[in-house]
C-alpha positions, 0 to 999 in steps of 0.5 A, spaced: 490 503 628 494 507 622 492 502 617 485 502 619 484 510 620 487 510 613 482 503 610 475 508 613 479 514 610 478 510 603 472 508 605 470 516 606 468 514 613 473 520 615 469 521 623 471 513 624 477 514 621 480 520 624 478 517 631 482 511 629 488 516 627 487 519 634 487 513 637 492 510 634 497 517 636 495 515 643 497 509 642 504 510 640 505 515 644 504 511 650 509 505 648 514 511 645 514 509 639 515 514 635 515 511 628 508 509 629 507 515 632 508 519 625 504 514 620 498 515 625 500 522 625 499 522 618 493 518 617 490 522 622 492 529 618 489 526 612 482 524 614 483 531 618 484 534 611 478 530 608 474 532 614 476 540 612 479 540 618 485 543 615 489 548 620 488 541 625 490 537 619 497 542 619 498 543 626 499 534 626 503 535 620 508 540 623 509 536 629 509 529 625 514 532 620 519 535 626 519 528 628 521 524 623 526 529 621 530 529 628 528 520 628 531 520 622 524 516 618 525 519 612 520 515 608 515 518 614 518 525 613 517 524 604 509 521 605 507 527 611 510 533 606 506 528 600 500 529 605 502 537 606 502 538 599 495 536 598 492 539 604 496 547 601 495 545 594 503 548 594 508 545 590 514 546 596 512 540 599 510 535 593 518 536 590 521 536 598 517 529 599 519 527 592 526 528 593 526 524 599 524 518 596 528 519 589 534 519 594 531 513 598 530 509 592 537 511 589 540 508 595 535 502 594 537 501 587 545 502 588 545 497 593 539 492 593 541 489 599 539 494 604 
């Protein structure tokens, strides 16, 4: 359900797409799954934010970033701060989330096995 909430988001059909992200939170919290549970936090945060919704938008990626720094999921932990860069405008997030995925993608590089 992620996927979809994101595809309506990029349709600017944020109502269905926020549903979606809802839904697709719900899901994942009912099998335990938390790694789906922080992308559909992140999808839902993200039409929450198109919507102008933006302090539910940040209360679901403050949950979400906790979450994905204590699993560890460091790829959901970058893409959450990305999204809390664009709903506050601030630079903070982007170059936190930036520096994950630069170490994530050094360790890809040093050994392309992984």
């Amino acid at each position: 359900f992620s996927v979809l909430a994101e595809a309506h988001a990029d349709l600017g059909e944020f109502d269905e797409g926020a549903r979606l992200g809802r839904q697709a939170l719900e899901s994942a919290a009912a099998v335990g799954n938390r790694v789906e549970a922080v992308d559909a936090s992140r999808a839902l945060a993200r039409c929450l934010r198109l919507q102008g919704q933006v302090e539910e938008a940040e209360e679901v990626l403050a949950a979400a970033i906790e979450s994905a720094a204590a699993l560890p999921y460091p790829y959901g932990e970058a893409r959450l701060l990305l999204e809390r860069a664009d709903l506050t405008g601030r630079s903070e997030p982007r170059a936190a989330g930036e520096a994950i995925l630069s170490r994530l993608h050094a360790g890809v590089a040093a050994d392309p096995g992984v």
